[in-house]
C-alpha positions as CSV (number, residue, x, y, z in Angstrom):
1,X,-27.1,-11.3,-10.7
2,X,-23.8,-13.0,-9.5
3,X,-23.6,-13.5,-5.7
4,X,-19.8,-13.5,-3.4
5,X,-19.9,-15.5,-0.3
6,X,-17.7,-14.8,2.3
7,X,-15.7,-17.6,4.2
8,X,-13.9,-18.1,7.6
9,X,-10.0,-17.8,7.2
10,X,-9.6,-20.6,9.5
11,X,-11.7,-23.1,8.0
12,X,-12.7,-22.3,4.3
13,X,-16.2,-22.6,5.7
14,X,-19.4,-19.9,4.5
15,X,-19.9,-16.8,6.4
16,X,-22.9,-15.3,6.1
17,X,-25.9,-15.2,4.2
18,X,-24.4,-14.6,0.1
19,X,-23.7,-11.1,-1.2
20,X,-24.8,-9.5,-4.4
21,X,-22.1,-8.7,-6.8
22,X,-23.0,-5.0,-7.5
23,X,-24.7,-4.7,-11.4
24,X,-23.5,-2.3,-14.1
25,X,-26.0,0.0,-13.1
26,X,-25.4,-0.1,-10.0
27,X,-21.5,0.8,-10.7
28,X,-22.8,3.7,-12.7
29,X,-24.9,5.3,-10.3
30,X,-22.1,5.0,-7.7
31,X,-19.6,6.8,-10.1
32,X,-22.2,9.4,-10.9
33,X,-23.5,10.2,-6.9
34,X,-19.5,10.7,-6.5
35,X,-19.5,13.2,-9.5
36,X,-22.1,14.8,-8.2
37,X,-20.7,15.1,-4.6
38,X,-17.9,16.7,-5.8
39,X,-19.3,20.2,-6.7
40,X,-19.5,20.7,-3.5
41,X,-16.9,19.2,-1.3
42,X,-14.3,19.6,-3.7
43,X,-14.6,23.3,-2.5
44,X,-15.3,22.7,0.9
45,X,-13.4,24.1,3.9
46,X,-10.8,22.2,6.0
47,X,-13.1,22.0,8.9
48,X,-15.8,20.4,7.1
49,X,-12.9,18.3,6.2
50,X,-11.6,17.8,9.6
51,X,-15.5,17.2,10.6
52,X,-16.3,14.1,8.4
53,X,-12.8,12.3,8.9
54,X,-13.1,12.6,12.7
55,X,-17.0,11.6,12.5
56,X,-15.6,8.2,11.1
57,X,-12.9,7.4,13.2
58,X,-14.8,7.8,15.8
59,X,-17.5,5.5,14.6
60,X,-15.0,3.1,13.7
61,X,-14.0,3.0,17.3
62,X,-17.3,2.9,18.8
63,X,-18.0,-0.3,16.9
64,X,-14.2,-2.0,17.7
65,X,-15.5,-5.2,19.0
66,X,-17.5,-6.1,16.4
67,X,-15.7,-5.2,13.5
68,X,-12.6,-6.5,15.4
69,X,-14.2,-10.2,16.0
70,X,-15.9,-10.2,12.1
71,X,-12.6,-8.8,10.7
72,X,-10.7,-11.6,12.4
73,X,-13.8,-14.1,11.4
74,X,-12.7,-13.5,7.8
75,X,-8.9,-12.8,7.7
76,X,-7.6,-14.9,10.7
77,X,-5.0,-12.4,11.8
78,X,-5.8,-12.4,15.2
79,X,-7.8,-9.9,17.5
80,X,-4.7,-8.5,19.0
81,X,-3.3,-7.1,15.2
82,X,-6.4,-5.9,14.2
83,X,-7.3,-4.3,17.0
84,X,-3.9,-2.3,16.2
85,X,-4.7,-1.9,12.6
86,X,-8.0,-0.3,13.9
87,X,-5.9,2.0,16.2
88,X,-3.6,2.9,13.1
89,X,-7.0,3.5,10.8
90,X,-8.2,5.6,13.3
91,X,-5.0,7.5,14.1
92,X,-4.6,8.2,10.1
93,X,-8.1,9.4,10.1
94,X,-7.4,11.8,12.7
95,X,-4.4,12.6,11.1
96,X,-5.4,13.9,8.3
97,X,-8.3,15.7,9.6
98,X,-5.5,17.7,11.1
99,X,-3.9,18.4,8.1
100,X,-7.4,19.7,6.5
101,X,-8.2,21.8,8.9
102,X,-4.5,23.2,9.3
103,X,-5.0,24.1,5.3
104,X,-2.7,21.7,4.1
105,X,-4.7,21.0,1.0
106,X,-4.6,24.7,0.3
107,X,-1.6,25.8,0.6
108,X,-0.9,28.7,-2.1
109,X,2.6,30.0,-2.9
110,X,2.4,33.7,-4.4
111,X,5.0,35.1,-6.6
112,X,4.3,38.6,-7.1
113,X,4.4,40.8,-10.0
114,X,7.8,42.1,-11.1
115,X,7.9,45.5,-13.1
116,X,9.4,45.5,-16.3
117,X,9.9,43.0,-19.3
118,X,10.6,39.6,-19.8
119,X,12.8,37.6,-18.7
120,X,12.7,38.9,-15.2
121,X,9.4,40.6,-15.3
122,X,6.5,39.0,-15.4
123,X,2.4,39.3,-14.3
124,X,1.4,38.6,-10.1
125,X,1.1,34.7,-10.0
126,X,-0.3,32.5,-7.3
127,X,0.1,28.9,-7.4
128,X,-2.4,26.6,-5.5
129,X,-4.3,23.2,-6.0
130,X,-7.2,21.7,-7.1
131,X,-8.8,18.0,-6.3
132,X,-8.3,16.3,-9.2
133,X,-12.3,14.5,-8.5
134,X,-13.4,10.9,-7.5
135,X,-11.0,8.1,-6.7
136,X,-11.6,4.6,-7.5
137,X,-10.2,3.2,-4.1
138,X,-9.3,-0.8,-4.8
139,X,-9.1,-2.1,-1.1
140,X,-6.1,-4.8,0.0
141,X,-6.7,-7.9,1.3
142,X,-4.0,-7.9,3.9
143,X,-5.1,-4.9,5.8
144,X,-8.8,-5.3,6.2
145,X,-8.9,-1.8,7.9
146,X,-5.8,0.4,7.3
147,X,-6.1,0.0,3.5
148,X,-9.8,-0.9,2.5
149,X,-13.3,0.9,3.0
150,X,-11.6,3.8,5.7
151,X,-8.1,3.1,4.8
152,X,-5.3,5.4,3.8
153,X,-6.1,5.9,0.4
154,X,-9.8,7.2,1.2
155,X,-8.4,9.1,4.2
156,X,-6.1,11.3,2.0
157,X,-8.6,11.6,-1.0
158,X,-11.4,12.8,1.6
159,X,-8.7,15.5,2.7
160,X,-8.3,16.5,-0.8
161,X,-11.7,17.1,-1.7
162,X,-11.9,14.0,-3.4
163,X,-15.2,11.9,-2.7
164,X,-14.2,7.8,-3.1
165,X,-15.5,5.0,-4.6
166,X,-14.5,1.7,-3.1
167,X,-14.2,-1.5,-4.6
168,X,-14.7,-4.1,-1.5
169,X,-11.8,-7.2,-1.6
170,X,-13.7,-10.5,-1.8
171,X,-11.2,-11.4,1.5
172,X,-13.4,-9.6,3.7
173,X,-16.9,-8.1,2.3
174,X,-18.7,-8.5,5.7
175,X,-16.4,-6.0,7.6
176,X,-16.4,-3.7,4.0
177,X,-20.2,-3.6,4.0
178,X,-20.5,-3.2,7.9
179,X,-18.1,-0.2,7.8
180,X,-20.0,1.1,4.7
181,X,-23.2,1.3,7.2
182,X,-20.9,3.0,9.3
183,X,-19.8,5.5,6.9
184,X,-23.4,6.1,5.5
185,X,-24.7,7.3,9.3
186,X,-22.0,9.3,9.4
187,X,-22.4,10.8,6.1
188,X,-26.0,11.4,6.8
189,X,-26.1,13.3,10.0
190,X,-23.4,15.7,9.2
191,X,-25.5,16.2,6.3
192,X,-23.4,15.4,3.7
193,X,-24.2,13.5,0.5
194,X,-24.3,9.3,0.4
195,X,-22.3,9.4,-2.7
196,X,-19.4,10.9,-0.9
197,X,-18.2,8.0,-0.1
198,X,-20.0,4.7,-2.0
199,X,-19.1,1.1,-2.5
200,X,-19.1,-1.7,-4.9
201,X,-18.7,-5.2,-4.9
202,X,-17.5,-8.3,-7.2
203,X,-15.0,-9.9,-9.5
204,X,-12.3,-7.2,-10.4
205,X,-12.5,-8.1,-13.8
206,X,-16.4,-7.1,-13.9
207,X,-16.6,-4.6,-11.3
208,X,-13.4,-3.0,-11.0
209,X,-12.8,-2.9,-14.9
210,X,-15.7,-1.2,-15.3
211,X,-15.7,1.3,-12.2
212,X,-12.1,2.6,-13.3
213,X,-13.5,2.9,-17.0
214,X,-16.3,5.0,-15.7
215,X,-15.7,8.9,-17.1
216,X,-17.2,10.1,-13.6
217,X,-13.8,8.6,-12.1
218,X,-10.7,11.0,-11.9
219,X,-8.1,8.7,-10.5
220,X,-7.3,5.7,-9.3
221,X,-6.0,4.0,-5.7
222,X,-5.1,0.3,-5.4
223,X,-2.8,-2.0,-3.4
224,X,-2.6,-5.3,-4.3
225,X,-0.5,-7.8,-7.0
226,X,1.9,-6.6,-9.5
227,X,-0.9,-8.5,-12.4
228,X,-3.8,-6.7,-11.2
229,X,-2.4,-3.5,-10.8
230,X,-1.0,-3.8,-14.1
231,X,-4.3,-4.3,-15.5
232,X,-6.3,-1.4,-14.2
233,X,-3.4,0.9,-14.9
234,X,-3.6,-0.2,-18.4
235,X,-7.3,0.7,-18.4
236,X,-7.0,3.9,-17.1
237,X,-4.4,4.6,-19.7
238,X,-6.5,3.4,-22.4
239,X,-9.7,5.5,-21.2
240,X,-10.3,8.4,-23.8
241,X,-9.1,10.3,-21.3
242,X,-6.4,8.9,-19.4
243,X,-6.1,9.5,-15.7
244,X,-3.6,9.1,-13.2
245,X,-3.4,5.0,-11.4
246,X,-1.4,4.6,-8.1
247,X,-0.7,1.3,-7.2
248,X,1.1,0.2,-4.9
249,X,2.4,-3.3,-6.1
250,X,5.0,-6.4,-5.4
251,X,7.6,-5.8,-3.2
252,X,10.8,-8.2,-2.3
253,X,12.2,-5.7,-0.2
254,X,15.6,-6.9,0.1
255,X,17.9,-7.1,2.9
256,X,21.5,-6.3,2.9
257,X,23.4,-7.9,5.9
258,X,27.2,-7.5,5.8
259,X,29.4,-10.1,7.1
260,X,31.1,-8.1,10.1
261,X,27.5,-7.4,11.6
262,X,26.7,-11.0,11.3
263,X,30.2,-12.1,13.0
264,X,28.6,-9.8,16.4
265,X,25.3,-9.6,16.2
266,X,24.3,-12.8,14.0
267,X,21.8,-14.8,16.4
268,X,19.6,-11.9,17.2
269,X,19.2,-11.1,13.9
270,X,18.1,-14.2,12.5
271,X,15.5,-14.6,15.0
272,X,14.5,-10.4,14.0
273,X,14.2,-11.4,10.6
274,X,12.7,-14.8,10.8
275,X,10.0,-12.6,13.1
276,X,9.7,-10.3,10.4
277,X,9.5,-13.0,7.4
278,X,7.1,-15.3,9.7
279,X,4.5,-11.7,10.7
280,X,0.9,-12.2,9.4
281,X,2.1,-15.5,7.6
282,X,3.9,-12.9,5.4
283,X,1.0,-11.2,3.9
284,X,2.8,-7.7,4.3
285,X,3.8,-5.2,1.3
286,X,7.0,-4.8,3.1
287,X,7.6,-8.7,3.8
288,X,11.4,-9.6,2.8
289,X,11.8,-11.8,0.6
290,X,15.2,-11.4,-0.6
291,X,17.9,-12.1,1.8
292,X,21.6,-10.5,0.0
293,X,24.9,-12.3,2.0
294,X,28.5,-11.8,1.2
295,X,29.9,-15.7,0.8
296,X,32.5,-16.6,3.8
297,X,32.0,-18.5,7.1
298,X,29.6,-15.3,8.8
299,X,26.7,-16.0,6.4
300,X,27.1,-19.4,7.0
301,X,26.3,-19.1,10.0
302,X,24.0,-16.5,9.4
303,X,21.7,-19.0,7.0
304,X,22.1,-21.5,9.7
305,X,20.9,-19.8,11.8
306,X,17.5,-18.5,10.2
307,X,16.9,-21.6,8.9
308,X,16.3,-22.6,13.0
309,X,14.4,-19.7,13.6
310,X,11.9,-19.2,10.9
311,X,11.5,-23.4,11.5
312,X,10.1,-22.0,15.1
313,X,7.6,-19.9,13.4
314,X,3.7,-20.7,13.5
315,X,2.2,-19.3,10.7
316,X,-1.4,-18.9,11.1
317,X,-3.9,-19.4,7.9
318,X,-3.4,-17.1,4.9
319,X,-6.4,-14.6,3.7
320,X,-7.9,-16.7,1.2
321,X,-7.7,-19.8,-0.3
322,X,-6.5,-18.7,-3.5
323,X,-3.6,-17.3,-2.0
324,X,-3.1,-20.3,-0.5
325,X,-2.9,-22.1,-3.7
326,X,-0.6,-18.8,-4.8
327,X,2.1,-19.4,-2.3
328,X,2.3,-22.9,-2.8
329,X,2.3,-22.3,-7.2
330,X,5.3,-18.9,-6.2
331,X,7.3,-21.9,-4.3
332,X,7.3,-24.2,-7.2
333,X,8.0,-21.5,-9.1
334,X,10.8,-20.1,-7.4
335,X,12.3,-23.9,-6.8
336,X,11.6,-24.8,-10.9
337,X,13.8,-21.5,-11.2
338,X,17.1,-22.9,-9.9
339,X,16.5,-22.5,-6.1
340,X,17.7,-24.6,-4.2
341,X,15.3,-25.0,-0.6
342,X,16.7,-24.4,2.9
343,X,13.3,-25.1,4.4
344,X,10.4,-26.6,3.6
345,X,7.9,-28.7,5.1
346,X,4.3,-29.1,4.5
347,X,1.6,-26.7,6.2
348,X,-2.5,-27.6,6.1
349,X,-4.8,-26.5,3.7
350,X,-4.9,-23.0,5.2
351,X,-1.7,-22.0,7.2
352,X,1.8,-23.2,4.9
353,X,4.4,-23.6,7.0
354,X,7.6,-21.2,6.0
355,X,10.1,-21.8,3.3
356,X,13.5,-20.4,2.6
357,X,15.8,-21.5,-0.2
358,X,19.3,-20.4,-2.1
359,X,20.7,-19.3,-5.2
360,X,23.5,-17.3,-6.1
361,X,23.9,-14.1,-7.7
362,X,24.6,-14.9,-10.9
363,X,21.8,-17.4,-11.4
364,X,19.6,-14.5,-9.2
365,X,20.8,-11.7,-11.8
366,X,20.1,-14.4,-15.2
367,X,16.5,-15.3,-14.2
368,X,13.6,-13.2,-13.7
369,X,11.5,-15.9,-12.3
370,X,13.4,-15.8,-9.0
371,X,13.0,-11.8,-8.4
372,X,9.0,-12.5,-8.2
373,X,7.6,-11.9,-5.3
374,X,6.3,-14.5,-3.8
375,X,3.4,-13.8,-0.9
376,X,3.3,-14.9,2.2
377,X,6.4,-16.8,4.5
378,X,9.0,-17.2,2.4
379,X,12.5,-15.7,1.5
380,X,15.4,-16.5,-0.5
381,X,18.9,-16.2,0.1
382,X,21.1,-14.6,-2.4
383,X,24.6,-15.5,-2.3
384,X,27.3,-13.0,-3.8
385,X,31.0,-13.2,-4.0
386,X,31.8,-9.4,-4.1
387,X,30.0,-6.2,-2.7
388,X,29.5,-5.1,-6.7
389,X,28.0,-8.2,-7.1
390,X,25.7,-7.0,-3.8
391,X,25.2,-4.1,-6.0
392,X,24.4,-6.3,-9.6
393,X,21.3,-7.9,-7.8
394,X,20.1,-5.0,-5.9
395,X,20.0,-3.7,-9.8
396,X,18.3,-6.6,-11.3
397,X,16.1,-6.1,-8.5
398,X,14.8,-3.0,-10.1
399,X,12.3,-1.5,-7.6
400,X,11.4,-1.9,-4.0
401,X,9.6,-0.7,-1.7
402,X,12.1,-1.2,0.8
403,X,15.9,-2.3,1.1
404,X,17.5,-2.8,4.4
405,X,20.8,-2.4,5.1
406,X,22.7,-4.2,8.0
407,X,25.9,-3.3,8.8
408,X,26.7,0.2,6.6
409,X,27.0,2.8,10.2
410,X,29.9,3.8,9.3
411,X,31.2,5.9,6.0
412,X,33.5,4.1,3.3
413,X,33.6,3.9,-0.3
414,X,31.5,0.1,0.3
415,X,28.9,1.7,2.2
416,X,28.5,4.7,0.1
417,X,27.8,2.7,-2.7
418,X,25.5,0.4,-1.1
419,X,23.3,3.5,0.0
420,X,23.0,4.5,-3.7
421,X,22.7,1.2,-4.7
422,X,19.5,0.9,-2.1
423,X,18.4,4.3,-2.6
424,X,17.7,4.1,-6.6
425,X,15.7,1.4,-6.4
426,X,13.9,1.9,-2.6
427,X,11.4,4.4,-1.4
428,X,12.2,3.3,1.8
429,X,15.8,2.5,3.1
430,X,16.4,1.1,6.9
431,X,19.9,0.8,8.4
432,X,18.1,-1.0,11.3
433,X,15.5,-3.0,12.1
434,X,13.5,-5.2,9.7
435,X,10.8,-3.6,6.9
436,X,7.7,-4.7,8.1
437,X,5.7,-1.8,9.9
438,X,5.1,1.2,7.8
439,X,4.7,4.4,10.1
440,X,2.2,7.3,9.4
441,X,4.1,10.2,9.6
442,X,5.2,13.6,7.4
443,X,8.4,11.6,6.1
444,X,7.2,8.6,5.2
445,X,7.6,7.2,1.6
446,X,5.7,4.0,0.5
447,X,6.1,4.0,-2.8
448,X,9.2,3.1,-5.0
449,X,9.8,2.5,-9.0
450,X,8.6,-0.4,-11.1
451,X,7.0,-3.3,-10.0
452,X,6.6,-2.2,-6.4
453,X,4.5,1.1,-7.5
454,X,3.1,2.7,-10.5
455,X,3.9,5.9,-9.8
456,X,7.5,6.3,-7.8
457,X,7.2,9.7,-7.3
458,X,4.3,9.4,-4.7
459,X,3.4,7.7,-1.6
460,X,0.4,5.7,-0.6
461,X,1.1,6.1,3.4
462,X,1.8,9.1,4.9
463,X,1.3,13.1,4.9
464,X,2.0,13.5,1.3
465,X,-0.4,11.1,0.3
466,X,-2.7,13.7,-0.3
467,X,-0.4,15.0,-3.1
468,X,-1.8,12.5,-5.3
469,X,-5.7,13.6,-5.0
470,X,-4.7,17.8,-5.9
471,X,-3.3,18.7,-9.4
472,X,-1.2,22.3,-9.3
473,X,-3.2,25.6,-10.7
474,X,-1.3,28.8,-11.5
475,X,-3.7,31.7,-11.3
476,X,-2.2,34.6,-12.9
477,X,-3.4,38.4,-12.3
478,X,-6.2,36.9,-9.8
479,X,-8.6,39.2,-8.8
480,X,-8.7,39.8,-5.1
481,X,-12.0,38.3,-3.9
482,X,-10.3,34.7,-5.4
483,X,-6.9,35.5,-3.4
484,X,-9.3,36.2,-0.7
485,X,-10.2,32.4,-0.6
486,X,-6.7,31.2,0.3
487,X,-6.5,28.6,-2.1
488,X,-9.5,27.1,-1.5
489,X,-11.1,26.0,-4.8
490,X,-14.2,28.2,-5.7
């Protein structure tokens, strides 16, 4: 049997006794308890719903100061962020408990008979959803509550009458197994069954592989790199019977700043965005990393500017040492492209310090190596000539989570065409404000086309997160005692 070993952020240093990486067996029998917990709660009611979410939130509360001072043991962000990201994990919890129990899950639309023939006659139909059945949930490592063991994605599939399987991130399997207790006591004195919610543990390329191969599995959750996501996607497309793989992927989320904003309001948004850029040592989905100026004296200024501001940032050590060594490997690679550096010094082993550079839009547009994202404090600075340049490297972009656009309040033909510019590439477009910070709300959308998410249509934060967990039915002539059920699955 392999063993993981957890290590302090801070330090590189053990953390614990060693772990067991979870066996093939042991990943079957997890897959197979979720199967069989789905008979049941995949036709459960939204207050049994509502009952088991709330259950957790709470115990994820009553715990805060421990799994607040571990969490912070092995990620280094700081009690003061995770105790927020507890407050968010909670709050989403809660959220959608609400939604269960408000029948969200089950809405139904009926379309009732219509005499005669076809085309405008047709038979009584009803159209309501099913869960689609368990979710392998692949947690992040830059969110060690919000999106791992009780996170977002296990939130909405629990609310769908989904049970989950998670896949612990080696950054913090302490806090994953401790909140697995959690959810296990939970589980057990509401009465419900252990393999509603289970865990595993190890390498993705031996446990995760195999987890999202497993025919027990109906679907799959992950947040993480473009190349990982990539390759559980292509697993679950290659199964003998596909299924559906959201991940939510690399992000540059470019920023848009117009020269006439800058010529006002230039200093106070360099120090916003150097905030933004410099927030969690940039281990954020919605970091920017792509900074898009119009050339002429205002983004002179503007580059001038940041460069002073992110140099004022502290950075505090990055998640794991391996993406320590990836920062450091994306700068070379982004510099080996043609970029040319703004900002760099040298950080310690743990914390890098952070690094801008330029390039124009022409040499941005001609090489892919510079639209990678790279993760943690860094942006670059695209230069353009023209607005439709603007508009060539928002293109070559080719998917975001996020593009922000400063300076478009007022309508023209320029900013008309920046908003569709943003908007066909963005699941997310700001007009203020900076990216970072995703809100849990009905209208949120994180999610946008190819590499920032598999599956642009849907959204990983959010009401409609659900959506992804409940696969449409059309029940036609019904008899009444199954219309009688509302839409909850029998």
């Amino acid at each position: 049997m392999k063993t993981l070993q957890s290590l302090m952020a801070r330090s590189g240093e053990p953390l614990g006794a060693p772990l067991w990486a979870s066996t093939s067996e042991q990943i079957d029998a997890c897959a197979h308890a979720a199967g069989e917990a789905f008979v049941d709660w995949s036709c459960s009611n939204g207050a049994a719903r509502a009952a088991l979410l709330r259950g957790l939130a709470d115990a994820l509360e009553s715990d805060r100061t421990d799994l607040v001072a571990l969490a912070d043991q092995e990620t280094g962000l700081g009690t003061a962020r995770l105790n927020g990201e507890l407050d968010r994990t909670a709050f989403q919890l809660r959220r959608f408990a609400g939604l269960a129990e408000r029948g969200a899950p089950f809405d139904v639309l009926d379309d009732p008979a219509v005499a005669g023939g076809p085309p405008a006659g047709h038979p009584a139909m009803v159209r309501q959803r099913v869960p689609l059945g368990p979710v392998a949930m692949f947690s992040a490592s830059n969110f060690p509550f919000a999106f791992s063991v009780l996170g977002g994605d296990t939130a909405s599939a629990l609310a769908a009458g989904c049970p989950v399987v998670v896949k612990a991130h080696n950054g913090h399997l302490l806090l994953s197994n401790r909140v697995m207790d959690l959810v296990q006591k939970v589980l057990k004195a509401q009465g419900l069954p252990a393999g509603l919610v289970g865990m595993v543990q190890g390498s993705g390329k031996d446990v995760g592989v195999r987890l999202i191969r497993h025919p027990a599995i109906a679907a799959g959750a992950f947040t993480g790199s473009t190349r990982g996501g990539a390759a559980l996607q292509a697993e679950a497309n290659a199964r003998p019977r596909p299924i559906p793989f959201y991940g939510e992927l690399g992000s540059t989320n470019p920023v848009v700043a117009l020269p006439a904003l800058l010529a006002s309001k230039g200093a106070e948004l360099a120090a916003t965005l150097a905030g933004s850029i410099g927030m969690g040592c940039g281990q954020f989905c919605t970091s920017p990393g792509l900074i898009v100026l119009i050339d002429g004296p205002e983004s002179d200024g503007f580059v001038q500017l940041l460069s002073t501001a992110l140099a004022a940032q502290n950075p505090h050590a990055m998640l794991t040492p391996g993406m320590r060594q990836a920062f450091d490997a994306g700068v070379e690679h982004m510099l080996s492209a043609g970029a040319s550096p703004l900002l760099r010094e040298a950080g310690t082993t743990e914390a890098p310090r952070p690094f801008l550079a330029q390039v124009d839009a022409a040499s941005f547009i001609a090489r892919s190596a510079l639209r990678e994202e790279v993760f943690g404090p860094s942006s670059l600075v695209v230069r353009a000539s023209t607005l439709a340049q603007v508009l060539q490297v928002l293109q070559a972009v080719g998917g975001s989570l996020t593009v922000t656009l400063w300076g478009a309040d007022d309508e023209s033909s320029d900013t008309r065409a920046l908003v569709r510019g943003a908007m066909a590439i963005a699941g997310r477009v700001l007009f203020s404000g900076v990216p970072t910070g995703v809100a849990v709300t009905a209208a949120q959308q994180h999610g946008g086309p190819w590499p920032s998410s598999t599956q642009p249509m849907t959204t990983s934060v959010g009401d409609a997160s659900m959506d992804r967990f409940l696969r449409p039915v059309a029940l036609q002539d019904a008899p009444a005692w199954l219309l009688a059920r509302g839409g909850r699955p029998c």
